[in-house]
N, C-alpha and C positions, 0 to 999 in steps of 0.2 A: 544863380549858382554859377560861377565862376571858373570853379575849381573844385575839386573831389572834395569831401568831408563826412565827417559820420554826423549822422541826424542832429544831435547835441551840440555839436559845431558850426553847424550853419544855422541852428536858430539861435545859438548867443552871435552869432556875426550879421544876422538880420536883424536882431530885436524880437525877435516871436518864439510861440513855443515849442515844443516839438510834435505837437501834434499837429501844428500849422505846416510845418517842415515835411512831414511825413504824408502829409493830403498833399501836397504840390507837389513834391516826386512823385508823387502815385500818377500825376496827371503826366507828367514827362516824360514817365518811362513809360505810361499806356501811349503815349504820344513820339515812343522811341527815341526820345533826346537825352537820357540819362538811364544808367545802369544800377541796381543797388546788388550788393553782395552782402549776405549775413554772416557773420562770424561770432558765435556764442550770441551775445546779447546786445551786439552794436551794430549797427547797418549801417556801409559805405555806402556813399553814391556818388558816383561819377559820369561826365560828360560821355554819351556814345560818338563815336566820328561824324554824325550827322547833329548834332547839340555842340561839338565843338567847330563845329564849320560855321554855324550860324552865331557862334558867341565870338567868335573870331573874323568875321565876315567884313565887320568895322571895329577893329578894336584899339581907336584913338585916344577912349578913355574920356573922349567929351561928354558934354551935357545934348543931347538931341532935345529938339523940339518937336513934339509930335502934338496936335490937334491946335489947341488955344496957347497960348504963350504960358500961362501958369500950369502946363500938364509939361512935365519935363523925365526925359528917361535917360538913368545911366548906361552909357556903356560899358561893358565888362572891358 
């Protein structure tokens, strides 16, 4: 997650669904790296200052290589 969006936002921009979306925030913000805010029946979530320092920490936008050469991770 990048950037703030509400639950249905970021799972049409990942490919998954919202219930996938809404277990991973769960982990990030138990993990204090994103915020969610409810308003009627959408929930924002957004980067905390400590989730944007680290999404931001290298943000060239390459491809990194992490483990074997075919495990590749974007950078936000």
């Amino acid at each position: 997650m990048c950037d703030r969006g509400l639950t249905s936002e970021v799972a049409r921009r990942a490919g998954v669904t919202s219930a996938t979306v809404s277990e991973h925030v769960r982990i990030l913000r138990e993990a204090g790296l994103t915020a969610s805010v409810r308003d009627r029946n959408t929930m924002l979530h957004v980067p905390t200052p400590l989730g944007l320092s680290l999404l931001t920490a290298n943000r060239s936008g390459e491809v990194r290589r992490r483990g074997t050469e075919s495990e590749e991770a974007v950078v936000c």
